[in-house]
TORKEMI-506857 format. One record per atom (N, C-alpha, C): residue in one letter; atom name; x, y, z. Coordinates in steps of 0.02 Angstrom, whole numbers, plus 50000, padded with zeros to 5 digits. Example, Ala and Ser with C-alpha at 12.3 -4.5 7.8 and 13.67 -1.06 7.14 Angstrom:
BEGIN
<atom 'A','N',<50660,49716,50390>>
<atom 'A','CA',<50615,49775,50390>>
<atom 'A','C',<50660,49835,50390>>
<atom 'S','N',<50642,49888,50354>>
<atom 'S','CA',<50684,49947,50357>>
<atom 'S','C',<50645,50002,50394>>
This chain:
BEGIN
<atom 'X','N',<53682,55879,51183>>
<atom 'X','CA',<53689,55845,51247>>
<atom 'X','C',<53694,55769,51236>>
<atom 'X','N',<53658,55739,51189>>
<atom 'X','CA',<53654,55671,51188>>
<atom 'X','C',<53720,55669,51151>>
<atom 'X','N',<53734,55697,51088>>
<atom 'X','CA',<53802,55679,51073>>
<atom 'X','C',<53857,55676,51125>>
<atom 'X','N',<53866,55726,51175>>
<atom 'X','CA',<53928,55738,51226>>
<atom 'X','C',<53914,55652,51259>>
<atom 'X','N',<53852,55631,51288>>
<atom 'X','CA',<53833,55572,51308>>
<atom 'X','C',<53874,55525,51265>>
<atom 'X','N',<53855,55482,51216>>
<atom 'X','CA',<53883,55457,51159>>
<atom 'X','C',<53949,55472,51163>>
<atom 'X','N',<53973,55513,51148>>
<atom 'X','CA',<54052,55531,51172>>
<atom 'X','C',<54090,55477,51231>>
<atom 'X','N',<54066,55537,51295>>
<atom 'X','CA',<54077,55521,51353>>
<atom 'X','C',<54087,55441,51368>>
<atom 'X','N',<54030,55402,51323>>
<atom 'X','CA',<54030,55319,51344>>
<atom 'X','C',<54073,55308,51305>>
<atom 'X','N',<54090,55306,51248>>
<atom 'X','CA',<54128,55280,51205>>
<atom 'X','C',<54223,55299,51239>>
<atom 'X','N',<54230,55331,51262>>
<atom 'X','CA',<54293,55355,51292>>
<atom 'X','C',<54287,55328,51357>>
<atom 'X','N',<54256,55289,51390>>
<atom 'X','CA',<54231,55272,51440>>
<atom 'X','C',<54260,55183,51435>>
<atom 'X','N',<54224,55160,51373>>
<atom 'X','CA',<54229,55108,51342>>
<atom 'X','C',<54306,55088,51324>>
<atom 'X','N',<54361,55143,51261>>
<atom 'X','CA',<54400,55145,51264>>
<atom 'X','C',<54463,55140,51331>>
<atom 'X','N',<54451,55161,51364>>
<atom 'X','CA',<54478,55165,51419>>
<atom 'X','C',<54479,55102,51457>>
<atom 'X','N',<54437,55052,51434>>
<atom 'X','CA',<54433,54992,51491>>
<atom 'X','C',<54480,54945,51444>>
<atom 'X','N',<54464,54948,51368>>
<atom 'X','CA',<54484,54934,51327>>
<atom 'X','C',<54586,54943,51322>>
<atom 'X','N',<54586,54984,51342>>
<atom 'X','CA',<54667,55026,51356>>
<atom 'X','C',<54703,54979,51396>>
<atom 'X','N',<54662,54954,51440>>
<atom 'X','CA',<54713,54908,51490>>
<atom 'X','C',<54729,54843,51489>>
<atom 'X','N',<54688,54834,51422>>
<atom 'X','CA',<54715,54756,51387>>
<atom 'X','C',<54759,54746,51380>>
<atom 'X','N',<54820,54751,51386>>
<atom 'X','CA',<54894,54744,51352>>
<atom 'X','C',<54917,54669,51387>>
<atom 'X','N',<54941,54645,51341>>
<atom 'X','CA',<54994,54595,51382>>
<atom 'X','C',<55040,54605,51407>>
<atom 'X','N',<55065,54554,51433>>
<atom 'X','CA',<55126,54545,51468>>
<atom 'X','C',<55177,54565,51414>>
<atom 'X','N',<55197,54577,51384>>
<atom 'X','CA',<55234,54604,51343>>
<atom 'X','C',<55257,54659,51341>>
<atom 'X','N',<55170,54696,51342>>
<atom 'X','CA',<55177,54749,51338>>
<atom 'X','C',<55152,54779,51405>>
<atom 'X','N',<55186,54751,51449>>
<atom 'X','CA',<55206,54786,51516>>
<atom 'X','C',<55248,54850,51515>>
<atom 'X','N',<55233,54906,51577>>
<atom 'X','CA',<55291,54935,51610>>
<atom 'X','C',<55326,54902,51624>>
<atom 'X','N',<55401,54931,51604>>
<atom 'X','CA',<55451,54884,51626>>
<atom 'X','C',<55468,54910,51706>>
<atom 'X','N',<55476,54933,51713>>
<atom 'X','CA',<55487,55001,51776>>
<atom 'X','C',<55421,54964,51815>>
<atom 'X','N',<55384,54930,51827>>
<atom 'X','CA',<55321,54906,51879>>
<atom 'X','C',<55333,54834,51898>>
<atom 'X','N',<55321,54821,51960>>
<atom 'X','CA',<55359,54749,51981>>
<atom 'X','C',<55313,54704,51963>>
<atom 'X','N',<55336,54647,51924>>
<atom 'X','CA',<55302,54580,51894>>
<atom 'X','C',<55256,54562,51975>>
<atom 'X','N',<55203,54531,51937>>
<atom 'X','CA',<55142,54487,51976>>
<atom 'X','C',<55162,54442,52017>>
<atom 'X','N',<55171,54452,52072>>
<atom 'X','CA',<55181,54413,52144>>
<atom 'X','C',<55128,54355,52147>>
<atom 'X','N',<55106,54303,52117>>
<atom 'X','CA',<55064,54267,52137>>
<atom 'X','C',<55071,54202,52162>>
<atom 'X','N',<55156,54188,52183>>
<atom 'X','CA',<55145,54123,52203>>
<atom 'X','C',<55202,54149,52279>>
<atom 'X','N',<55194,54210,52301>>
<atom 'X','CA',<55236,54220,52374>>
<atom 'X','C',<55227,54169,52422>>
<atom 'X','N',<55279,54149,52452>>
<atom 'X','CA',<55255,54093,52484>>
<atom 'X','C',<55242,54132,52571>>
<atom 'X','N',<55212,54128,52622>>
<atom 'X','CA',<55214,54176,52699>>
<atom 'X','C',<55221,54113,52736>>
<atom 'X','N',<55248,54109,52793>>
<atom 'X','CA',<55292,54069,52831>>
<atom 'X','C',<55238,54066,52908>>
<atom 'X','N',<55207,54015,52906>>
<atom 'X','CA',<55163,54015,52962>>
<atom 'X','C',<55091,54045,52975>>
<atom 'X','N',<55084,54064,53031>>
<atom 'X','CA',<55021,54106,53044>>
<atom 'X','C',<55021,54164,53013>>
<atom 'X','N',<54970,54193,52967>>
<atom 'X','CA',<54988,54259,52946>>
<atom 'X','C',<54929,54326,53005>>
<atom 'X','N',<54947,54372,53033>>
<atom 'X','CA',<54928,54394,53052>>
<atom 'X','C',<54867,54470,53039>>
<atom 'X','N',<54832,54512,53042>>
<atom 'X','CA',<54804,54558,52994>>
<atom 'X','C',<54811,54640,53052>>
<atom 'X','N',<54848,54673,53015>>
<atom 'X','CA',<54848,54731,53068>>
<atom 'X','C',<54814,54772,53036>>
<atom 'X','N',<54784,54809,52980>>
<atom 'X','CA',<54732,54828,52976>>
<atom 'X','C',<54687,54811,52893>>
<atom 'X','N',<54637,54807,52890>>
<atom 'X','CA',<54592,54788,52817>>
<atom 'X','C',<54542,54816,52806>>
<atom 'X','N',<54519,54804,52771>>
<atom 'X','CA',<54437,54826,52738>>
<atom 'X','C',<54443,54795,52669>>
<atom 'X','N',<54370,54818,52669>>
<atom 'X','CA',<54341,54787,52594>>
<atom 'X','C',<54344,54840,52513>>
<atom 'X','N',<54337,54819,52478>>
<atom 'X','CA',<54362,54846,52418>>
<atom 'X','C',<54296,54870,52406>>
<atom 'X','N',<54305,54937,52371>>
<atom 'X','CA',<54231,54967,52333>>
<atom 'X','C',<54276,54966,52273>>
<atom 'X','N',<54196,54960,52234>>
<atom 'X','CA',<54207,54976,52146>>
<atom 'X','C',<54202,55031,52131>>
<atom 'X','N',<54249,55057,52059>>
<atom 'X','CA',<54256,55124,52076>>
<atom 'X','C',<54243,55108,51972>>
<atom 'X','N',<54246,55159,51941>>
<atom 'X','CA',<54225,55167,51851>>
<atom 'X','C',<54207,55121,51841>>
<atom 'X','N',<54125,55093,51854>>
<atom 'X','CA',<54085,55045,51832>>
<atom 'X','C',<54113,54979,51829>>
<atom 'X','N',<54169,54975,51870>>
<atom 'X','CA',<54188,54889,51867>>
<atom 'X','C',<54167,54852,51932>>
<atom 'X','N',<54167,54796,51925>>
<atom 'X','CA',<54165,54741,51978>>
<atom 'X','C',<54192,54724,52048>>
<atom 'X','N',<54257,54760,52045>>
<atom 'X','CA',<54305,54759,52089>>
<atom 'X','C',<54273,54749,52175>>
<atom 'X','N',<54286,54707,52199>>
<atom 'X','CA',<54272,54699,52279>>
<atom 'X','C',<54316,54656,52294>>
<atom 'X','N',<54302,54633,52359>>
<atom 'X','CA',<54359,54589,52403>>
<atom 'X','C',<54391,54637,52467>>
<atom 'X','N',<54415,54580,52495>>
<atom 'X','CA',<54463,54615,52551>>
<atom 'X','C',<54512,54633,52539>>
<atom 'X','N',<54540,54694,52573>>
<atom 'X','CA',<54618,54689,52589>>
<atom 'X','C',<54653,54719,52643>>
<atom 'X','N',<54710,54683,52659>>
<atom 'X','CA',<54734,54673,52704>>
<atom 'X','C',<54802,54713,52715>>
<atom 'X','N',<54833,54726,52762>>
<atom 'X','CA',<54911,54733,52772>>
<atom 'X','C',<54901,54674,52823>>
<atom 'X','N',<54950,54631,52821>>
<atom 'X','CA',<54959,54563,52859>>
<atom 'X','C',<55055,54555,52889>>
<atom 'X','N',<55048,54503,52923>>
<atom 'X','CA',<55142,54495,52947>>
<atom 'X','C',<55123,54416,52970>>
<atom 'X','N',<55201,54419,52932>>
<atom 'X','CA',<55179,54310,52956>>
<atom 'X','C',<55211,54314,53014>>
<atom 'X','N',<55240,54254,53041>>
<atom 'X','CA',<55256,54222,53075>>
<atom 'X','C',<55349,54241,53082>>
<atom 'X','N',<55379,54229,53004>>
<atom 'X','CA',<55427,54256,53019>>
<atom 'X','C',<55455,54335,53030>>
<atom 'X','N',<55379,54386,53026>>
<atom 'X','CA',<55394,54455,53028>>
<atom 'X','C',<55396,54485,52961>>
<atom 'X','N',<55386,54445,52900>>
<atom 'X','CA',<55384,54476,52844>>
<atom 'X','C',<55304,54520,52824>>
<atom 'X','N',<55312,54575,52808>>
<atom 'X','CA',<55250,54600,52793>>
<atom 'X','C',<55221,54608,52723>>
<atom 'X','N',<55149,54592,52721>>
<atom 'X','CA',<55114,54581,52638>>
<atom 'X','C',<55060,54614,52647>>
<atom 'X','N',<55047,54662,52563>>
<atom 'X','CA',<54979,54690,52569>>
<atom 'X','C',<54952,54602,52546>>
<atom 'X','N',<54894,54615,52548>>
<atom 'X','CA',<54858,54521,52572>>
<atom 'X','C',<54775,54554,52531>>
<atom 'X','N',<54748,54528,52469>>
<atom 'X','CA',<54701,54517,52459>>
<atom 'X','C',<54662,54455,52456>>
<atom 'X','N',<54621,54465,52502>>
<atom 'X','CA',<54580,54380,52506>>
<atom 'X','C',<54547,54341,52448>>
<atom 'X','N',<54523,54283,52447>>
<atom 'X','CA',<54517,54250,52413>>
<atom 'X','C',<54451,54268,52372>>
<atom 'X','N',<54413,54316,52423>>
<atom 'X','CA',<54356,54334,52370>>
<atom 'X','C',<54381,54418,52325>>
<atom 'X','N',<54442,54403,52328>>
<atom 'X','CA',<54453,54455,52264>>
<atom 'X','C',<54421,54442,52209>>
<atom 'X','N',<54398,54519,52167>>
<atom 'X','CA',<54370,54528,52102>>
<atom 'X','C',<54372,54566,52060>>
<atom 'X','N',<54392,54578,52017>>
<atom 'X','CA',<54405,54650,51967>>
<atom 'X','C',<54398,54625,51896>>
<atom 'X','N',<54373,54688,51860>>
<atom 'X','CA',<54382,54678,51786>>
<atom 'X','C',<54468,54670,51774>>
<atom 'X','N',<54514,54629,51741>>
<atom 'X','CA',<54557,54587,51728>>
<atom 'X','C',<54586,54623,51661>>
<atom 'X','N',<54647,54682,51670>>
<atom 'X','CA',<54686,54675,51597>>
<atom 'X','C',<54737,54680,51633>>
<atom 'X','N',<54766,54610,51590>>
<atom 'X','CA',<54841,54601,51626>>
<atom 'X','C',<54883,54650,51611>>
<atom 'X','N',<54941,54675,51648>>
<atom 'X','CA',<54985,54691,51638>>
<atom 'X','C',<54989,54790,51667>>
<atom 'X','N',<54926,54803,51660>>
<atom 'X','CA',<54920,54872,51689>>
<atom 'X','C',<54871,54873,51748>>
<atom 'X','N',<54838,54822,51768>>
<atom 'X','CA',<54824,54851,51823>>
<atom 'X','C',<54855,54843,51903>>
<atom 'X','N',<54860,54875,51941>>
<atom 'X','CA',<54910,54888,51989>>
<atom 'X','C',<54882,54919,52048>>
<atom 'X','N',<54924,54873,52090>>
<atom 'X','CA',<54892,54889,52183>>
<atom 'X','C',<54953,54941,52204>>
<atom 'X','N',<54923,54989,52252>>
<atom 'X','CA',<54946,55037,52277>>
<atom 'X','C',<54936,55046,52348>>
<atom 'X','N',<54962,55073,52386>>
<atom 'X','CA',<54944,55109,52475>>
<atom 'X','C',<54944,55160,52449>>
<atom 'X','N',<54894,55198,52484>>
<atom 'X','CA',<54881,55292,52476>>
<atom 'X','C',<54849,55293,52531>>
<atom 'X','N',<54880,55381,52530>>
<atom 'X','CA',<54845,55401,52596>>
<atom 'X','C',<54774,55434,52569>>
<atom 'X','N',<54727,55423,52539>>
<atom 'X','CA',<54678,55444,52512>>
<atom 'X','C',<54650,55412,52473>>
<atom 'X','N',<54576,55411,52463>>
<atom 'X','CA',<54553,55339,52405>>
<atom 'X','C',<54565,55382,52345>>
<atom 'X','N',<54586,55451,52329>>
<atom 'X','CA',<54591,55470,52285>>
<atom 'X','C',<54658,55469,52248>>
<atom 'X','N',<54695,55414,52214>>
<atom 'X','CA',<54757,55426,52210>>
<atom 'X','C',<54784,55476,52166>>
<atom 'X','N',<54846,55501,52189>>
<atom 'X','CA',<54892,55545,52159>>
<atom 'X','C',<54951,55552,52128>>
<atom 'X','N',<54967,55509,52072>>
<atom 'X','CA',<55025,55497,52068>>
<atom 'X','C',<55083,55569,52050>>
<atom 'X','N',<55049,55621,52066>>
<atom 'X','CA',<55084,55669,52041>>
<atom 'X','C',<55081,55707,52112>>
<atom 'X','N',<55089,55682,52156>>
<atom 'X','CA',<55088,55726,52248>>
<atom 'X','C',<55139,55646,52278>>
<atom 'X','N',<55211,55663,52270>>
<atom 'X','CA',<55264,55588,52299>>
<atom 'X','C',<55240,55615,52364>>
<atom 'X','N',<55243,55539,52400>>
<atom 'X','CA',<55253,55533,52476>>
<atom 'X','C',<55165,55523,52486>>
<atom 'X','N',<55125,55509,52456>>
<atom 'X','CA',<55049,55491,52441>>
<atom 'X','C',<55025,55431,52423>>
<atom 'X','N',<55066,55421,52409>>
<atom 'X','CA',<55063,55332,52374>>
<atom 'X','C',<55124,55296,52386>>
<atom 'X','N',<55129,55224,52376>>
<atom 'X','CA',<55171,55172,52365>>
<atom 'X','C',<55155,55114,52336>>
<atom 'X','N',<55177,55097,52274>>
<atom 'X','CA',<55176,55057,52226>>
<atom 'X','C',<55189,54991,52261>>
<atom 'X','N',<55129,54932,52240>>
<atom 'X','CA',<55156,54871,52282>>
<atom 'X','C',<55162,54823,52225>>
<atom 'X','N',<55128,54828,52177>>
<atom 'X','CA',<55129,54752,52126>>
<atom 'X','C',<55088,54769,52076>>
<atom 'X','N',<55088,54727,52019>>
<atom 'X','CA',<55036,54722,51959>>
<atom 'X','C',<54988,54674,51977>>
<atom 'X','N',<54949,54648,51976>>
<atom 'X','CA',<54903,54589,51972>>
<atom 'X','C',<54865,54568,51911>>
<atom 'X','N',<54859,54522,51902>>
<atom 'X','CA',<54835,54500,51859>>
<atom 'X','C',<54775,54441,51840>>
<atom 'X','N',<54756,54425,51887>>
<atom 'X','CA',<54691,54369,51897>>
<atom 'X','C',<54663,54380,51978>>
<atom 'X','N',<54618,54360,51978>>
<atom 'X','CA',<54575,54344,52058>>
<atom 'X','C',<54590,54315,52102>>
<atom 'X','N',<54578,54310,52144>>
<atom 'X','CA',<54578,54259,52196>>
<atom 'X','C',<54651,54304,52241>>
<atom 'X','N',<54658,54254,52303>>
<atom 'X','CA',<54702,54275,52350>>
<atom 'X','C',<54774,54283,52320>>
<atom 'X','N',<54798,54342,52350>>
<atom 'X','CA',<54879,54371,52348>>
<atom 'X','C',<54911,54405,52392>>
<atom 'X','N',<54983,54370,52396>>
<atom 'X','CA',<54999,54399,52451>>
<atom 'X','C',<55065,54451,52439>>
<atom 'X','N',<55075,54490,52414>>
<atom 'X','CA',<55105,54548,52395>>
<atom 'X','C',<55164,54565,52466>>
<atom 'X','N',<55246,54537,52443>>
<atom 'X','CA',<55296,54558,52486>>
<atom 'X','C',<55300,54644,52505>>
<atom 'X','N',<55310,54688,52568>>
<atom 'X','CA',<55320,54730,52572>>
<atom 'X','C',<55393,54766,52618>>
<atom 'X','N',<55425,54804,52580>>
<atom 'X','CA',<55501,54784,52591>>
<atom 'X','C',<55518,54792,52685>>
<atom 'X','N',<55436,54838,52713>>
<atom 'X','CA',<55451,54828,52793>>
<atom 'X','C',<55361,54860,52797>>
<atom 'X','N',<55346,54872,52858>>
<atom 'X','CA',<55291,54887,52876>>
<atom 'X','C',<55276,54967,52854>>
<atom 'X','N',<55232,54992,52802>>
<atom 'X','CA',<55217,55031,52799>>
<atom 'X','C',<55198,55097,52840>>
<atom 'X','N',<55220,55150,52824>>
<atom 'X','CA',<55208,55209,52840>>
<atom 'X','C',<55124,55223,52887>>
<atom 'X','N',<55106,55231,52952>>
<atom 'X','CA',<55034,55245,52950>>
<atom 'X','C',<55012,55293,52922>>
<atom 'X','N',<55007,55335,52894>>
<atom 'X','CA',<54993,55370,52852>>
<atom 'X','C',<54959,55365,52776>>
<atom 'X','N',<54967,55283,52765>>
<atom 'X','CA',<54944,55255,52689>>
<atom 'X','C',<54863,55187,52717>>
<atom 'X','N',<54820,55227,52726>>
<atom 'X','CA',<54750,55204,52760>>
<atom 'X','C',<54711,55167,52694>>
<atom 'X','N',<54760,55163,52636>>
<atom 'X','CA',<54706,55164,52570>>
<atom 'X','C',<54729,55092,52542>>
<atom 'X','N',<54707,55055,52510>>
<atom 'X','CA',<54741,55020,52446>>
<atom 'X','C',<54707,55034,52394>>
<atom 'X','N',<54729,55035,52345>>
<atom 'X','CA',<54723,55027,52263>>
<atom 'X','C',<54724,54985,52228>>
<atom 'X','N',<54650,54986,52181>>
<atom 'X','CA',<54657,54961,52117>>
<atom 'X','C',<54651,55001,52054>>
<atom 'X','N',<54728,55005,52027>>
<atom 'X','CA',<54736,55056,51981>>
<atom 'X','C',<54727,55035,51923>>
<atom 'X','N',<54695,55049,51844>>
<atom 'X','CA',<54729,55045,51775>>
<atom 'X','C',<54763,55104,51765>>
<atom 'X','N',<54806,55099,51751>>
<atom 'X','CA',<54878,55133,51734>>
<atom 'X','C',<54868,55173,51666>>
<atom 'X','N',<54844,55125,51620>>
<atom 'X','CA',<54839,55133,51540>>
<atom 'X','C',<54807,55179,51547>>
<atom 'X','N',<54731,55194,51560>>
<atom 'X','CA',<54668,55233,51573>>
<atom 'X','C',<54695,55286,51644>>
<atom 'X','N',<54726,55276,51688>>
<atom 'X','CA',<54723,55327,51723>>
<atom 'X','C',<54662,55338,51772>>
<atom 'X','N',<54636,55241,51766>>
<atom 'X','CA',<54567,55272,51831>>
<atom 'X','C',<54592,55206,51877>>
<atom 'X','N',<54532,55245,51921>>
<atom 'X','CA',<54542,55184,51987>>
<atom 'X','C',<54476,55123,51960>>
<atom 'X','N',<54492,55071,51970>>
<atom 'X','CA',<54477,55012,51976>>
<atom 'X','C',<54441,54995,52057>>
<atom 'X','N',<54452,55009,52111>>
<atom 'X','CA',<54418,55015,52166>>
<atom 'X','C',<54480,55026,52216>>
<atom 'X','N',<54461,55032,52270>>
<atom 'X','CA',<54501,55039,52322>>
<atom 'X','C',<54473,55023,52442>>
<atom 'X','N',<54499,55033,52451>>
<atom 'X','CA',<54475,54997,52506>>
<atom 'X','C',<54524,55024,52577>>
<atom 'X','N',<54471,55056,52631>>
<atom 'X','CA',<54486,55076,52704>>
<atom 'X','C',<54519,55034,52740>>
<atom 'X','N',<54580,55048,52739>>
<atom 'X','CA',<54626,55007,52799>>
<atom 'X','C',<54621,55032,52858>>
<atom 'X','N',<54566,54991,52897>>
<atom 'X','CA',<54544,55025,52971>>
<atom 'X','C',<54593,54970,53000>>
């Protein structure tokens, strides 16, 4: 039992480890880090919540689906965003479930990579589906969630 333990952490460990990659060694197929979008006026919030941590990381903050001024719509994480940080694989999502699925289409929608803290405002090509109540923080590499958060 203690060995399976020992195991278990060490693959645990690996796995956080997995999502270190650089920019380099990006998916090419996953859309580069949106971090300097510019939103045009008042930005508005049609629905948010707060981020839970999900495989022993840090991850909190708000997030948002938002629409500026000129009608453009952004998933929107606030400024007290937080997550354990490997560039290049970890990745925000809409799901209709905090459990994501990338193997059930029409369950998810891929919005961006991120790569540091603080506020982002993530272009979305029109107003999302109601049906996607979730956002995501995915590592890709590892295959776990990073946290995620109730879009009431």
């Amino acid at each position: 039992m203690r060995l399976l333990q020992h195991v278990l952490f060490y693959i645990l460990i690996l796995s956080f480890y997995s999502c270190s990659s650089t920019s380099e060694e990006m998916d090419p197929i996953l859309p580069g880090p949106e971090n300097k979008v510019k939103v045009k006026g008042k930005v508005e919030s049609i629905k948010g919540g707060s981020l839970m941590a999900q495989s022993g990381t840090n991850t909190k903050g708000s997030i948002d689906l938002v629409f500026d001024e000129a009608g453009n719509y952004f998933l929107h994480l606030g400024e007290d965003f937080m997550s354990e940080f490997y560039t290049g694989t970890v990745t925000v999502y809409l799901s209709t479930s905090k459990q994501l699925s990338l193997s059930e289409s029409g369950t998810f929608q891929l919005v961006s990579v991120v790569n540091e803290s603080g506020e982002h405002f993530f272009p979305l090509p029109s107003l999302p589906e109601s049906k996607f109540n979730y956002g995501i923080i995915w590592c890709g590499a590892a295959g776990i969630p990073f946290g995620y958060g109730d879009l009431n």
